[in-house]
C-alpha positions as CSV (number, residue, x, y, z in Angstrom):
1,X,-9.3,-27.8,-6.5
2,X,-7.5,-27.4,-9.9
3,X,-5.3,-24.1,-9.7
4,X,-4.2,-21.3,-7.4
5,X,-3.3,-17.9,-8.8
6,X,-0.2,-16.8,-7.0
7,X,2.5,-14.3,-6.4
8,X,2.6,-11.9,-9.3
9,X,-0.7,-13.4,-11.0
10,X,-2.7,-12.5,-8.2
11,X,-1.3,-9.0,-8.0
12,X,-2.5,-8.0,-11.5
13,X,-6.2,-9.6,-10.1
14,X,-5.9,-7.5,-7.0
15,X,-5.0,-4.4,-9.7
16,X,-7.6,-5.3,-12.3
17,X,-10.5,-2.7,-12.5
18,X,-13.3,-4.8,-13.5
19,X,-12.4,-7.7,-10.7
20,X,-15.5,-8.6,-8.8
21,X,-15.8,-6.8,-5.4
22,X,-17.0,-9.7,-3.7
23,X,-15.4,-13.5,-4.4
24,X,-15.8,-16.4,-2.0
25,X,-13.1,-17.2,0.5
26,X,-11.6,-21.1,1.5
27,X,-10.9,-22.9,3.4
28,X,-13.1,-22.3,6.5
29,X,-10.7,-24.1,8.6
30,X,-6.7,-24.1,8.7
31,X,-5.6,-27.3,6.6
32,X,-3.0,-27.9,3.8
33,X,-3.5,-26.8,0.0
34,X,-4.1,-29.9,-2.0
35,X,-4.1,-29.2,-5.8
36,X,-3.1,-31.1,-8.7
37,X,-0.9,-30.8,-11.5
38,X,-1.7,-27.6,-13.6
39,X,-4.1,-28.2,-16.8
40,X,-3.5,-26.7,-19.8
41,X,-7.2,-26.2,-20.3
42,X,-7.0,-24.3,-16.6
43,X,-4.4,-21.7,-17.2
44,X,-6.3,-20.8,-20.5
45,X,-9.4,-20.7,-18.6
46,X,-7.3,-18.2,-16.2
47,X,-6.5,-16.2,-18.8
48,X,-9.2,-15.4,-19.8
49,X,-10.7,-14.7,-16.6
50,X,-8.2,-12.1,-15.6
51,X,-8.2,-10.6,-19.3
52,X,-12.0,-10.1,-18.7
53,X,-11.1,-8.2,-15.6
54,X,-8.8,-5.7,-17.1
55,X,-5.5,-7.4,-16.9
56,X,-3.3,-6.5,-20.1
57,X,-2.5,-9.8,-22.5
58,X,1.1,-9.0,-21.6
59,X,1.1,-9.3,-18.7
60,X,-1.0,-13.1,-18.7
61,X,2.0,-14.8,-20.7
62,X,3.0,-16.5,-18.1
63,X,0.7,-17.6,-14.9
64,X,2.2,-18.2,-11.5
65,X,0.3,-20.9,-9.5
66,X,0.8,-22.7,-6.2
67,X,0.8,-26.4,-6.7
68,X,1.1,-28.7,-3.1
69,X,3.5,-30.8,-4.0
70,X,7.3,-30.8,-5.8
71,X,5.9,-33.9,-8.1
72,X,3.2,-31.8,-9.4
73,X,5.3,-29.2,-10.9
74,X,5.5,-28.6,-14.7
75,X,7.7,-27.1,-16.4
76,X,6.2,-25.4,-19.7
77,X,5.6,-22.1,-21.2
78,X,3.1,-19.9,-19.9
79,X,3.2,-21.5,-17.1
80,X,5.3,-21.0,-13.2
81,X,4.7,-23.1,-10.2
82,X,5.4,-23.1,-6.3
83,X,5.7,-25.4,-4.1
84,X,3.2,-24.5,-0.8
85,X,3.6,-27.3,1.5
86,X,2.3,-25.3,4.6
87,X,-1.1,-25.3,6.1
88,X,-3.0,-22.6,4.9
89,X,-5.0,-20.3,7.6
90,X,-9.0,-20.1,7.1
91,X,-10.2,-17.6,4.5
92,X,-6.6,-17.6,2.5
93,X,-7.9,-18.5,-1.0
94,X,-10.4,-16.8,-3.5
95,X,-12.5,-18.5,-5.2
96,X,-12.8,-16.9,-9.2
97,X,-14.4,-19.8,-11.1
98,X,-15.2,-23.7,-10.9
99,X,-11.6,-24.6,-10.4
100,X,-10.2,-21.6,-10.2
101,X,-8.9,-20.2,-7.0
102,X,-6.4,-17.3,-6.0
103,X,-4.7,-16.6,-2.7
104,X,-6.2,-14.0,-1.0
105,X,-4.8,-10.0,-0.8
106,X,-3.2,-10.9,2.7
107,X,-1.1,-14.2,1.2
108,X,-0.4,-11.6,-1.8
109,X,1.2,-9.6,0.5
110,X,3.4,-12.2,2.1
111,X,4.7,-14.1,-1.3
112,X,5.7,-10.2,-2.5
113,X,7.7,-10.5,0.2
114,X,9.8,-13.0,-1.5
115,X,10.0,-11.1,-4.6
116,X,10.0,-7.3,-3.4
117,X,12.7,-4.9,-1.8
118,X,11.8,-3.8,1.9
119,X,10.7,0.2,0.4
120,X,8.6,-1.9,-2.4
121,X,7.4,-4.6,0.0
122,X,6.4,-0.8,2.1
123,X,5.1,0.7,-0.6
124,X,2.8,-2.0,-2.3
125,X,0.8,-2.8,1.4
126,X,0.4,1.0,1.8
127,X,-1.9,0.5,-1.7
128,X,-3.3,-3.1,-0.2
129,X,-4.5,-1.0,3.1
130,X,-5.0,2.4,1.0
131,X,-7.9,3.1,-1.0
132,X,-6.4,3.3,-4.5
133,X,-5.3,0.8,-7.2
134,X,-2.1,1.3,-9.3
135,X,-1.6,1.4,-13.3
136,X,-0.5,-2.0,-15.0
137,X,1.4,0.2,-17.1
138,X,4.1,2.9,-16.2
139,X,2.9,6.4,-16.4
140,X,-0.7,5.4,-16.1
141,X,-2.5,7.1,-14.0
142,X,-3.8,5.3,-11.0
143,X,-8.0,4.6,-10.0
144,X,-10.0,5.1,-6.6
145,X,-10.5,1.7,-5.0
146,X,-11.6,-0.1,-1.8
147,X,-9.0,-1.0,0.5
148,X,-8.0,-4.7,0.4
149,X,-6.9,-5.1,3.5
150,X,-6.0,-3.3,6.8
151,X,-2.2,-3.5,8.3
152,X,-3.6,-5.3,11.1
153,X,-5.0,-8.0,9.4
154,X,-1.4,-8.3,7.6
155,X,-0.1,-8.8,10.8
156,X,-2.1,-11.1,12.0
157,X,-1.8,-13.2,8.8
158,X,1.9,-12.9,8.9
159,X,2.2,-14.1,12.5
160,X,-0.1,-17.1,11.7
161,X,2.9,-18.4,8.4
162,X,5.4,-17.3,10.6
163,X,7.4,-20.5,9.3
164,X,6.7,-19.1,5.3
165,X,9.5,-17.9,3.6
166,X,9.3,-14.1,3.8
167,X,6.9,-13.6,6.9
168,X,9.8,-12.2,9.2
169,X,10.3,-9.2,6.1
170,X,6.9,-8.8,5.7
171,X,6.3,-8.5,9.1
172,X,9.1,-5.6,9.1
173,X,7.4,-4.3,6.0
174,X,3.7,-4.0,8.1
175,X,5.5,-2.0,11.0
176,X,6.0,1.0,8.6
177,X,2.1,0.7,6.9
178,X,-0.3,2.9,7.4
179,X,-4.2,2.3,6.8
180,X,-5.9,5.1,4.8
181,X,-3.6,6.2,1.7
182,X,-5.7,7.3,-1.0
183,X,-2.9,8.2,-3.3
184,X,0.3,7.5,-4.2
185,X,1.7,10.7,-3.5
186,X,0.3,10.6,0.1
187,X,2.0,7.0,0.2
188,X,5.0,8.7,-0.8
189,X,5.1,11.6,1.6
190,X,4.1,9.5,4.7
191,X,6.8,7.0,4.2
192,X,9.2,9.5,4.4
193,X,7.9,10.4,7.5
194,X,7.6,6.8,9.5
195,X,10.4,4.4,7.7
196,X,13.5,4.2,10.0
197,X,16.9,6.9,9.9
198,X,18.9,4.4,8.7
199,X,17.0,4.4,5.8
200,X,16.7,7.8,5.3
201,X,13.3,8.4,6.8
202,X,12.3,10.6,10.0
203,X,11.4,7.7,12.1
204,X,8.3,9.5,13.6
205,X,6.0,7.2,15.8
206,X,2.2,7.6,15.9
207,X,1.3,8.5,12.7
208,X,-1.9,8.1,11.4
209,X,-3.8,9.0,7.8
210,X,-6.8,9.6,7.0
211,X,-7.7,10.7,10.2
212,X,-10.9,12.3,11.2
213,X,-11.3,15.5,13.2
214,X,-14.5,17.0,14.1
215,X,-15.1,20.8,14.6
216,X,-15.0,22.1,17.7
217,X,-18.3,24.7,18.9
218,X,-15.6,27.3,19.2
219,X,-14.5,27.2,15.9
220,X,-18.0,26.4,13.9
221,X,-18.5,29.9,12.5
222,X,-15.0,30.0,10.9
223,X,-15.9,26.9,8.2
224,X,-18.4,25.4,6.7
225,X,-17.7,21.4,7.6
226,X,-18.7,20.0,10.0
227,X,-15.1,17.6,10.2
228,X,-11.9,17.5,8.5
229,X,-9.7,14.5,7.7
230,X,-6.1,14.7,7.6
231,X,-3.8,12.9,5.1
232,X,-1.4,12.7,7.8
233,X,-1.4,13.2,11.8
234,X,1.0,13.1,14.4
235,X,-1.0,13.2,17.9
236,X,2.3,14.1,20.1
237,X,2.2,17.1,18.1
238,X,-1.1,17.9,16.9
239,X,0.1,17.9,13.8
240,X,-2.0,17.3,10.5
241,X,0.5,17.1,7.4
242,X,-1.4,17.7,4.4
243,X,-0.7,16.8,0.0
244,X,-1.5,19.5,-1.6
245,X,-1.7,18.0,-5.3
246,X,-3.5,20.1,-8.5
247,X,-7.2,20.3,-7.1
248,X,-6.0,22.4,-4.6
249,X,-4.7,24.9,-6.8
250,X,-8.2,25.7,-7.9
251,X,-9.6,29.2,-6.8
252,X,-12.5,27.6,-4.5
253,X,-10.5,24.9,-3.2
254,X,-8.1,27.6,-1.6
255,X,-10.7,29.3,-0.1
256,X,-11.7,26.2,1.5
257,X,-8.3,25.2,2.4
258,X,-7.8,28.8,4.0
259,X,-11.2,28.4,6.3
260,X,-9.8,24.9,7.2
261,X,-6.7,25.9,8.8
262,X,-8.5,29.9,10.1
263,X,-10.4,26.8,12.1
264,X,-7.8,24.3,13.1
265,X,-5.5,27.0,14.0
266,X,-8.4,28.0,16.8
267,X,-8.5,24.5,18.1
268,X,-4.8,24.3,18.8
269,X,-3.8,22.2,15.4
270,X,-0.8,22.9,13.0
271,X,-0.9,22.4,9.6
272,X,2.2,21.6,7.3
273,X,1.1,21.4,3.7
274,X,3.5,19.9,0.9
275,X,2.4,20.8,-2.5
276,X,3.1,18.7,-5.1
277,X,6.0,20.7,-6.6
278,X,7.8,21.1,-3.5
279,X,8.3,17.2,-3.8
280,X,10.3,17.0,-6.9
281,X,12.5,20.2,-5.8
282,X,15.7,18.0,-3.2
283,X,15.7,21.7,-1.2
284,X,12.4,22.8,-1.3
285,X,11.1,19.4,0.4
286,X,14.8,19.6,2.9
287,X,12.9,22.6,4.2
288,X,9.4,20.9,4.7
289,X,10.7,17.8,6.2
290,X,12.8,20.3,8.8
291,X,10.1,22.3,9.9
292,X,7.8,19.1,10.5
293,X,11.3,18.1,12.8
294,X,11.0,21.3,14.7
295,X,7.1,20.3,15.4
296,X,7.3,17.1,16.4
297,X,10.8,17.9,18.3
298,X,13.5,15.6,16.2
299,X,16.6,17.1,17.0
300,X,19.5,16.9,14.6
301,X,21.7,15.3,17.1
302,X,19.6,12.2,16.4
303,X,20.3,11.7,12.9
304,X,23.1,9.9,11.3
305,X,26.0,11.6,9.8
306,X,24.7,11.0,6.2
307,X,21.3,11.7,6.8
308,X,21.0,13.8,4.0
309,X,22.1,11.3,1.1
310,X,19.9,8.4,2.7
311,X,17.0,11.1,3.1
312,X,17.6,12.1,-0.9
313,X,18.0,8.4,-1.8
314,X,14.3,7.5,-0.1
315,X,12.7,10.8,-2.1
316,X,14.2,9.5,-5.2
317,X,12.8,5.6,-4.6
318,X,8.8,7.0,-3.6
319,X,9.5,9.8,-6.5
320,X,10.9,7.3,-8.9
321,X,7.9,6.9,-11.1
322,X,8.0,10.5,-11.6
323,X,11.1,11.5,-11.9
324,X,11.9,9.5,-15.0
């Protein structure tokens, strides 16, 4: 083995839009990472690699890489390396190229977790277990993609390097994931929904996206699908929480959207729908949030004393991209 892509390396692969879909995974059984020194003529080789799968130049000046050992550091420019003494679990590494490896989305995940805040750590495996890739550049605009992973198999990697540095945070982080984002904006509005009160969230338990719900016989005549998947769903409530972003501001859409709830509405469903503009307005999205409390039964009484600054802190952290 010559090199392991690593840490924020391998989450510019995991971004890059022309990155194979398929890539070969080692080791087949737990064992330690055994690598060598770095190469100059390897980190060039990486470079071009990930520039051939979208990754900006500016963003391949320097290359993290695990190495296996302290005495196989290097200290140079272009180049940043970390010490993984551990045994790996099976299937942890990707393999790129002849000597070119990369750890796999799930070990992503856990070395952000040395780098990342807890509401980025949240934020970046909702996009992991979502099916959506973000920009490399601010203000980009972000692409449909397959999911990478699924927040149980986070877990279950996390548990398994329990003894890694960061595994106890991003097993925190994993708790407040949700499979089945397939925007940012629904990442947004969901983690407002499930992080914890302290943090200024609503703390609500048994939420699910992307969640599929078939038509009743009863209510067949009054649409024309045959199911409906929510963004968001809270089963204690029979809740489905929908993002409302500019295609549903087109004439048809509407009319869909009206025989979609004429029909849920008939099989005992509510519907809460946050359009886009009501997110950016701090009042306008008070409201929302308190009317999905009055469904689901939060009562005020439960709620810290400074709920409302922690609760306008969090929209201003998920809206931050936005709002600048």
């Amino acid at each position: 083995m010559s090199i392991v892509l690593s840490h924020s390396t391998a989450l510019q692969l995991y971004r890059a839009p022309a990155r194979p879909s398929s890539m070969p995974t080692f080791p087949q059984t737990a064992r330690p990472l055994k690598t060598g020194a770095p190469q100059e003529t390897d980190i060039a080789r990486a470079r071009t690699l990930l520039a051939s799968y979208g990754v900006p130049d500016q963003m391949l000046e320097t290359i993290d890489v695990l190495v296996s050992h302290q005495k196989e550091r290097r200290r140079r420019a272009g180049v940043r390396c970390h010490v993984c003494a551990i045994e790996l679990p099976p299937q942890s590494l990707v393999q790129l190229d002849a000597g070119i490896f990369a750890v796999d989305p799930r070990f992503c995940a856990l070395l952000a977790a040395q780098s990342l805040s807890r509401l980025e750590l949240v934020e970046y495996f909702f996009e992991l277990c979502g099916s959506y890739a973000l920009p490399f550049e601010e203000g980009g605009e972000y692409r449909d993609a397959a999911p990478l992973a699924n927040v149980a198999s986070l877990e279950s990697f996390f548990r398994a390097m329990s003894g890694s540095r960061g595994a106890t945070k991003a097993l925190w982080a994993a708790r407040y994931t949700r499979d089945g984002s397939r925007s940012p904006m629904e990442t947004s509005t969901t983690m407002t929904l499930v992080l914890p009160k302290r943090l200024g969230g609503l703390g609500i338990r048994g939420v699910r996206m992307d969640r599929r719900i078939a038509i009743a016989t009863s209510a067949r005549r009054m649409t024309r699908r045959g199911c409906f998947y929510a963004d968001v769903y809270i089963e204690s409530a029979r809740l489905l929480i929908e993002y409302m972003g500019m295609r549903h501001e087109e004439e048809r859409r509407q009319v869909e959207d009206g025989e979609r709830d004429n029909a849920l509405d008939a099989m005992g469903y509510h519907v809460v729908r946050i359009w886009r503009w009501a997110l950016f307005d701090k009042a306008s999205y008070r409201r929302i949030l308190e009317k999905i409390c009055v469904q689901v039964g939060l009562r005020a009484s439960r709620f810290p004393p400074d709920f409302a600054d922690r609760q306008e802190e969090l929209r201003r952290f998920v809206l931050r991209a936005w709002l600048k």
